[in-house]
Gaussian input, Z-matrix of N, CA and C with variables (Angstrom, degrees):
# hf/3-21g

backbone

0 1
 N
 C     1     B1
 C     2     B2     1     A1
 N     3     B3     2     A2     1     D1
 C     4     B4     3     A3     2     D2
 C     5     B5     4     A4     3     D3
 N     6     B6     5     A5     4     D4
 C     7     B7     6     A6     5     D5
 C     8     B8     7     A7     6     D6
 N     9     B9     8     A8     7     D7
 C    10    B10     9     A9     8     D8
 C    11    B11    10    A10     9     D9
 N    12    B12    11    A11    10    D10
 C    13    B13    12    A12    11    D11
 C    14    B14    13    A13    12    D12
 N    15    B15    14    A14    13    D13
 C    16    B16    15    A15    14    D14
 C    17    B17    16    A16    15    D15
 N    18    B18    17    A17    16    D16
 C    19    B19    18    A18    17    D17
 C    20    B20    19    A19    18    D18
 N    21    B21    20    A20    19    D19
 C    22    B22    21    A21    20    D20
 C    23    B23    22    A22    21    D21
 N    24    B24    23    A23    22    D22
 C    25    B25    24    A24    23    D23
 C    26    B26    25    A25    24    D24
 N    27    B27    26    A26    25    D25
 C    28    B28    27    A27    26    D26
 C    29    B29    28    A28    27    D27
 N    30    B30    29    A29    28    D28
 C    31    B31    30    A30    29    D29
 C    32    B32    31    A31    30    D30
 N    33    B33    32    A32    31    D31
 C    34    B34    33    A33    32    D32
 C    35    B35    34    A34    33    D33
 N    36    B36    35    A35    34    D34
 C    37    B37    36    A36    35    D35
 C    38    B38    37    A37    36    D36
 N    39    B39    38    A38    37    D37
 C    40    B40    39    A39    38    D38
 C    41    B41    40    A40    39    D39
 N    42    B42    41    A41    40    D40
 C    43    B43    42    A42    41    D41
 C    44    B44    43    A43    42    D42
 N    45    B45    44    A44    43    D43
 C    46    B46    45    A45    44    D44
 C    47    B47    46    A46    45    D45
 N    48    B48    47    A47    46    D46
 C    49    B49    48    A48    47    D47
 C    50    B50    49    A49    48    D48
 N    51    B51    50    A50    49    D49
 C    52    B52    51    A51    50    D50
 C    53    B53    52    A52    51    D51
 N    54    B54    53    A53    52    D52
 C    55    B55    54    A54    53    D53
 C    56    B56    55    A55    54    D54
 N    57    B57    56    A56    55    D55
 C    58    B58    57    A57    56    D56
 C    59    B59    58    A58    57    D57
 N    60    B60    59    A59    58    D58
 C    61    B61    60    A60    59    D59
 C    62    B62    61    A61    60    D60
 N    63    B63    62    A62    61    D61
 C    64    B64    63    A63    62    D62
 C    65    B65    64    A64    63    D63
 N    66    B66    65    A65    64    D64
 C    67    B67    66    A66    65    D65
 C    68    B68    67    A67    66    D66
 N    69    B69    68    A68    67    D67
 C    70    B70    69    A69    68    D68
 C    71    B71    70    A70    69    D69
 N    72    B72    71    A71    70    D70
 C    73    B73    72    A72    71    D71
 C    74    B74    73    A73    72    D72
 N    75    B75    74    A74    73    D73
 C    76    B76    75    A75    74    D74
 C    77    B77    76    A76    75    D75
 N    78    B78    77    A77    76    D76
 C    79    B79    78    A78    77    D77
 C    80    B80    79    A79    78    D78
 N    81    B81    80    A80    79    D79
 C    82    B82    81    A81    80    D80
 C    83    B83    82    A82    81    D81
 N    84    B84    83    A83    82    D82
 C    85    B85    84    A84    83    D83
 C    86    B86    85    A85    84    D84
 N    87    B87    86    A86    85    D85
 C    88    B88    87    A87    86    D86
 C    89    B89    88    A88    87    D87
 N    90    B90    89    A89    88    D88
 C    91    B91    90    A90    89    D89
 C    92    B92    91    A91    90    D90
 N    93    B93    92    A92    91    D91
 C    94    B94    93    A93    92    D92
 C    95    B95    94    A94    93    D93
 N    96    B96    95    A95    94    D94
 C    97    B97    96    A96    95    D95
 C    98    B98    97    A97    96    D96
 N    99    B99    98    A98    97    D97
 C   100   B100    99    A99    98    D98
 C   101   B101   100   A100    99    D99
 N   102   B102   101   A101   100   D100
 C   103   B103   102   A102   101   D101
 C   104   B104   103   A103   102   D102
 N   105   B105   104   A104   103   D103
 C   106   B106   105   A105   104   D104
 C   107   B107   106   A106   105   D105
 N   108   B108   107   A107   106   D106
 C   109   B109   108   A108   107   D107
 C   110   B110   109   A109   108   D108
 N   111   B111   110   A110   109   D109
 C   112   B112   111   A111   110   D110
 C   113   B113   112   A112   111   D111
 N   114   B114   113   A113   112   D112
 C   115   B115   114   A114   113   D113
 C   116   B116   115   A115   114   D114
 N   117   B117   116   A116   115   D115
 C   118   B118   117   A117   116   D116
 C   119   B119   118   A118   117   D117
 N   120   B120   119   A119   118   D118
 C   121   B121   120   A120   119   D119
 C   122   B122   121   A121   120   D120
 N   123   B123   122   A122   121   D121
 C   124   B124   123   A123   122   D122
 C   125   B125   124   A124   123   D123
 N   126   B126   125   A125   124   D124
 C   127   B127   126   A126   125   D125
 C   128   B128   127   A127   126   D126
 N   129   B129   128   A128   127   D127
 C   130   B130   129   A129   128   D128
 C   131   B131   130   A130   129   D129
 N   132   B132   131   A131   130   D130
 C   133   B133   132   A132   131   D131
 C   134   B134   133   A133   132   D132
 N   135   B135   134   A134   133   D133
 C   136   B136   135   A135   134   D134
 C   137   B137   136   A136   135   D135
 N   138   B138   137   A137   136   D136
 C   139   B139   138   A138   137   D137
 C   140   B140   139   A139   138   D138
 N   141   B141   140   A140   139   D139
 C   142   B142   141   A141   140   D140
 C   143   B143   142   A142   141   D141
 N   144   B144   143   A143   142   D142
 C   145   B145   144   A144   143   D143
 C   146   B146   145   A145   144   D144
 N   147   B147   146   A146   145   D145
 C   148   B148   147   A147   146   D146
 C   149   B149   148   A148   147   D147
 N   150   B150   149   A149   148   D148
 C   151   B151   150   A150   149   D149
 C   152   B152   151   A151   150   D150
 N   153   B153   152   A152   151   D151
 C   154   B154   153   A153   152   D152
 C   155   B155   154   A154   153   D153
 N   156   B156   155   A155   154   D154
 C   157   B157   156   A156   155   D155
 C   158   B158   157   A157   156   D156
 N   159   B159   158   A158   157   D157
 C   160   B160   159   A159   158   D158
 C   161   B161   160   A160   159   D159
 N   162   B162   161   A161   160   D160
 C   163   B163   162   A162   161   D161
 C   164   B164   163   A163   162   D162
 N   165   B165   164   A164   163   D163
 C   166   B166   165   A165   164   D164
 C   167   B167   166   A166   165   D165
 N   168   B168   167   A167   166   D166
 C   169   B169   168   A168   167   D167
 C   170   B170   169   A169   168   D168
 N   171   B171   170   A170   169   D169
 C   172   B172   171   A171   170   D170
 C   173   B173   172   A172   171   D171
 N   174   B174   173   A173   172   D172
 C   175   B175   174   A174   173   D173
 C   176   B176   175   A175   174   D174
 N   177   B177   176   A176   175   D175
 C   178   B178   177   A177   176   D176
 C   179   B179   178   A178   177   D177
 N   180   B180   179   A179   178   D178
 C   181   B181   180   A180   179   D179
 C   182   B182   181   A181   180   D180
 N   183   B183   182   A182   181   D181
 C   184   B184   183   A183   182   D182
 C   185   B185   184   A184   183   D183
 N   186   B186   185   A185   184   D184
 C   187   B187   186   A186   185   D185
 C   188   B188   187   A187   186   D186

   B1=1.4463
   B2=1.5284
   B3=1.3098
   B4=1.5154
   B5=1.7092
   B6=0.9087
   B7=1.9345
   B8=1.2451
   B9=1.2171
   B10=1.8798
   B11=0.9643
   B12=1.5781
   B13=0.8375
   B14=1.4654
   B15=1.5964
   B16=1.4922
   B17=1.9167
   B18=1.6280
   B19=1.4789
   B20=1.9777
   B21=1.3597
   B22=1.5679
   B23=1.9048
   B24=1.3536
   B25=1.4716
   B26=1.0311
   B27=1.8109
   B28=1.7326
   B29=0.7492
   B30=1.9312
   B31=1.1628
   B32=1.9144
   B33=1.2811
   B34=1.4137
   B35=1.3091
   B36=1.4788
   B37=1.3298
   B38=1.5418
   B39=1.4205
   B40=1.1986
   B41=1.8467
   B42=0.9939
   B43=1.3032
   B44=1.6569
   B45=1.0933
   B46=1.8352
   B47=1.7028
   B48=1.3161
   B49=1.2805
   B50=1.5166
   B51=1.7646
   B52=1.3345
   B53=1.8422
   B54=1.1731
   B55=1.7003
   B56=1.7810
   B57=1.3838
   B58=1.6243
   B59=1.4816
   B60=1.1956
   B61=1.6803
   B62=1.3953
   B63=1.6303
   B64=1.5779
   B65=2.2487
   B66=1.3464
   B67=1.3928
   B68=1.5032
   B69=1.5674
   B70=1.0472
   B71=1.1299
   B72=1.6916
   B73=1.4302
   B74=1.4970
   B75=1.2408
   B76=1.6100
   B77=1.7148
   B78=1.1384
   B79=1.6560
   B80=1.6051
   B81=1.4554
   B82=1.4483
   B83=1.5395
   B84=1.6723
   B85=1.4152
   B86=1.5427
   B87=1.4559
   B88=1.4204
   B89=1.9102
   B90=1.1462
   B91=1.7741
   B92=1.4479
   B93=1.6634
   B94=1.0968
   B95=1.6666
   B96=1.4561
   B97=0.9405
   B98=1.0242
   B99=1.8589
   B100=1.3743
   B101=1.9463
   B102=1.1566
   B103=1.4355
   B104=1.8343
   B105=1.1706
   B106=1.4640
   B107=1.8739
   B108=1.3813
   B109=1.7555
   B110=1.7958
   B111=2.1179
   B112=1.5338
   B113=1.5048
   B114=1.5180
   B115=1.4576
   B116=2.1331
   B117=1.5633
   B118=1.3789
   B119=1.6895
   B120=1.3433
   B121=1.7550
   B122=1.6925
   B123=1.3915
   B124=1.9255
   B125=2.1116
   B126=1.7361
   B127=1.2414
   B128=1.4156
   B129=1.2436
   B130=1.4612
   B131=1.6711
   B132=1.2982
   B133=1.4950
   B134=1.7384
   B135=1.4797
   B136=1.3265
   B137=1.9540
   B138=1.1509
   B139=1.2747
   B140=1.7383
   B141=1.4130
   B142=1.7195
   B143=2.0375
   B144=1.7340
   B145=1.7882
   B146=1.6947
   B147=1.4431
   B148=1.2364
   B149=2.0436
   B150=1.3001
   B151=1.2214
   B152=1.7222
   B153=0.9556
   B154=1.5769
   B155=1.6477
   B156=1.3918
   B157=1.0658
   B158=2.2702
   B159=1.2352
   B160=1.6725
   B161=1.6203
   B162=1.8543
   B163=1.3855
   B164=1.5774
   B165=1.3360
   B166=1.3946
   B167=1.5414
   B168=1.4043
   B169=1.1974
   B170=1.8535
   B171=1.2284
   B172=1.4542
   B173=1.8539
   B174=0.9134
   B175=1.9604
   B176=1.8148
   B177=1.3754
   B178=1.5432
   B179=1.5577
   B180=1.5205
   B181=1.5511
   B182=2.0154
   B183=1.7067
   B184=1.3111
   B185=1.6974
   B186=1.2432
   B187=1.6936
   B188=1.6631
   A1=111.31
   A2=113.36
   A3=113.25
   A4=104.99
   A5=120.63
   A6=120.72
   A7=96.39
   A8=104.50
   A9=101.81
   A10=119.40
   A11=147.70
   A12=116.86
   A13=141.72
   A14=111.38
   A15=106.55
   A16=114.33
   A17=98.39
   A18=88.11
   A19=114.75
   A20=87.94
   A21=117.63
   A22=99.83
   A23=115.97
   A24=126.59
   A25=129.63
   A26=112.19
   A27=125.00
   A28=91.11
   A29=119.96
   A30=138.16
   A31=104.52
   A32=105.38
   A33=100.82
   A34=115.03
   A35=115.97
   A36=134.97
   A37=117.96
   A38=115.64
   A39=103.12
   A40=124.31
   A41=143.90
   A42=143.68
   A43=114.51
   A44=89.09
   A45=118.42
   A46=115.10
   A47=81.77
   A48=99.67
   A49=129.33
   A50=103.47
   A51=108.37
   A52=127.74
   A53=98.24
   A54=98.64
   A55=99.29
   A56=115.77
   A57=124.09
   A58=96.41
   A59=120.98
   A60=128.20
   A61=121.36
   A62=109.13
   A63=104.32
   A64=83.15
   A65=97.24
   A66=94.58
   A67=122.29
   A68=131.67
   A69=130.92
   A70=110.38
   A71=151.45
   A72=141.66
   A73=86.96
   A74=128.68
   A75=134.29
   A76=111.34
   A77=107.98
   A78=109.16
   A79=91.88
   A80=124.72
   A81=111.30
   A82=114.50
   A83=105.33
   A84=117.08
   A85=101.10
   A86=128.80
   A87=140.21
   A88=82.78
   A89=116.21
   A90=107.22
   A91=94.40
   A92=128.10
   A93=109.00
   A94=98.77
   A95=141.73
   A96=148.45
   A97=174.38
   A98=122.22
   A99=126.39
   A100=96.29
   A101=105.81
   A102=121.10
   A103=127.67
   A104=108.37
   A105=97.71
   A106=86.56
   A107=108.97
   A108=104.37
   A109=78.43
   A110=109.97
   A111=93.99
   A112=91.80
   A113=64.43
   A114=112.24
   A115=101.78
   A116=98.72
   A117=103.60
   A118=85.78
   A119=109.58
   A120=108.25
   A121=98.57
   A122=93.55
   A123=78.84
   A124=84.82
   A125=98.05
   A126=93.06
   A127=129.59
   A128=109.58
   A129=103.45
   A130=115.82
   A131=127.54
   A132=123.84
   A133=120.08
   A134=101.49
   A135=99.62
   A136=123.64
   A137=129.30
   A138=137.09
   A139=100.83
   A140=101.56
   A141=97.07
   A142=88.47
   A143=110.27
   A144=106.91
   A145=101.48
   A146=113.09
   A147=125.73
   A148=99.01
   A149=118.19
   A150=122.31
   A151=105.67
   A152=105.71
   A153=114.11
   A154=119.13
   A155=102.79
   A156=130.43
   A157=120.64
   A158=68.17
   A159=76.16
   A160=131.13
   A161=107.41
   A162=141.14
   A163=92.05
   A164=125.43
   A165=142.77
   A166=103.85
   A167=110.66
   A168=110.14
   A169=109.71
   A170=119.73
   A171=123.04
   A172=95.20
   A173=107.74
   A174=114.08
   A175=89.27
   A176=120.76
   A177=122.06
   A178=92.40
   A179=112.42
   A180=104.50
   A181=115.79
   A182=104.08
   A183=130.80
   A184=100.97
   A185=109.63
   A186=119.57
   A187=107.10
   D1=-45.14
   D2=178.49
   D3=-60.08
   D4=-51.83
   D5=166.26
   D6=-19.46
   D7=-82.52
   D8=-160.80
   D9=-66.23
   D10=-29.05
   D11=150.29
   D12=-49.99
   D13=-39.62
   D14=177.30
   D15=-62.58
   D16=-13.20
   D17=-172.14
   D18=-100.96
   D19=6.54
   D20=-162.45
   D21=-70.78
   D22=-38.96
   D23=173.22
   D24=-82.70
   D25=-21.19
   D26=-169.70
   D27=-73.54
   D28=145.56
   D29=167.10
   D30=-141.49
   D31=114.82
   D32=-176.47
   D33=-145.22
   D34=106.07
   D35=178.78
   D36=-64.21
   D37=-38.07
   D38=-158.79
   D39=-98.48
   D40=67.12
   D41=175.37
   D42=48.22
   D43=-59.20
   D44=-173.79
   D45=-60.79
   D46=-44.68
   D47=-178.99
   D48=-70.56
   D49=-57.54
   D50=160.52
   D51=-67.07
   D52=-1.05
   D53=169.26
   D54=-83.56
   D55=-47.11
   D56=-175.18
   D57=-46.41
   D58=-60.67
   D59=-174.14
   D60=-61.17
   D61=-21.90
   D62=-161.37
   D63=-98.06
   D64=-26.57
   D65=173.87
   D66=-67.63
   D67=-51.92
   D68=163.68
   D69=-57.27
   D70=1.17
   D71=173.29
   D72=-88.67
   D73=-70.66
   D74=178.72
   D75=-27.40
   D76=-43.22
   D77=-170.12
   D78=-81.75
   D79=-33.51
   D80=-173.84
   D81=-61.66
   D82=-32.08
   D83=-162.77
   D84=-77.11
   D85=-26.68
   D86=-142.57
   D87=-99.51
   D88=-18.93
   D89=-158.62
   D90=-161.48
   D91=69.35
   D92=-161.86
   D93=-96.21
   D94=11.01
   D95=115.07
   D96=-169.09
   D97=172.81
   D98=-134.35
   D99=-90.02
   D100=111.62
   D101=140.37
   D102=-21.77
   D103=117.21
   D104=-164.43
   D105=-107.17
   D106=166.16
   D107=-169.51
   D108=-97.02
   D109=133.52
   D110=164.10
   D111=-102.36
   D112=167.06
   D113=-173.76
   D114=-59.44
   D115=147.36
   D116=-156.35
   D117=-90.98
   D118=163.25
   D119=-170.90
   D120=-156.12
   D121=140.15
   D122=176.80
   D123=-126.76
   D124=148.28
   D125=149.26
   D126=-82.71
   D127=133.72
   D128=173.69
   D129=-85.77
   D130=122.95
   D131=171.53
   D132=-95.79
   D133=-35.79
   D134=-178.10
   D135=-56.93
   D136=148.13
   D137=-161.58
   D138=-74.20
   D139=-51.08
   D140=-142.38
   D141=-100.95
   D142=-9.33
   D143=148.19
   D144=-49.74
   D145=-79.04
   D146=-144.00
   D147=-65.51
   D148=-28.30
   D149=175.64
   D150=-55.97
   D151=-24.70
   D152=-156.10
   D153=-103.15
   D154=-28.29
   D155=162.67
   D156=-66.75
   D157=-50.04
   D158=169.84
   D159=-91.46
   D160=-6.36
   D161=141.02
   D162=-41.95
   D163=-82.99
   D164=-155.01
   D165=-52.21
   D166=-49.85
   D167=-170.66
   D168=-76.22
   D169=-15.97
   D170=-177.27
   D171=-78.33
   D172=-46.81
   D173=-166.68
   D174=-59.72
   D175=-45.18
   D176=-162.73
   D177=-65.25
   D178=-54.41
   D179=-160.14
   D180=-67.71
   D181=-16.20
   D182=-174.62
   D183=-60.74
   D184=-45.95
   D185=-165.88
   D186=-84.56

């Protein structure tokens, strides 16, 4: 059902064009999905890091 609708509005006259479209549907189907890079994270364990850190965050919310 979702198909037809997305294909329910396309209107494409030009040769060129509908090869571009029938190609980007093919590449969607071939890799349907994209991997995002995450985000790098460290745990912090030490006391008087994490004391200090949440120091930082009290002064930010203060201003």
């Amino acid at each position: 059902m979702a198909t037809s609708s997305i294909f329910h509005n396309v209107v494409i006259n030009d040769p060129k064009k509908a090869e571009a479209f029938i190609s980007a549907i093919e590449a969607s189907i071939a890799d349907p999905y994209k991997t995002g890079d995450k985000p790098k994270t460290k745990v912090e364990t030490d006391p008087n890091k994490i004391s200090h850190i949440i120091d930082m965050w009290k002064k930010e919310a203060a201003l």
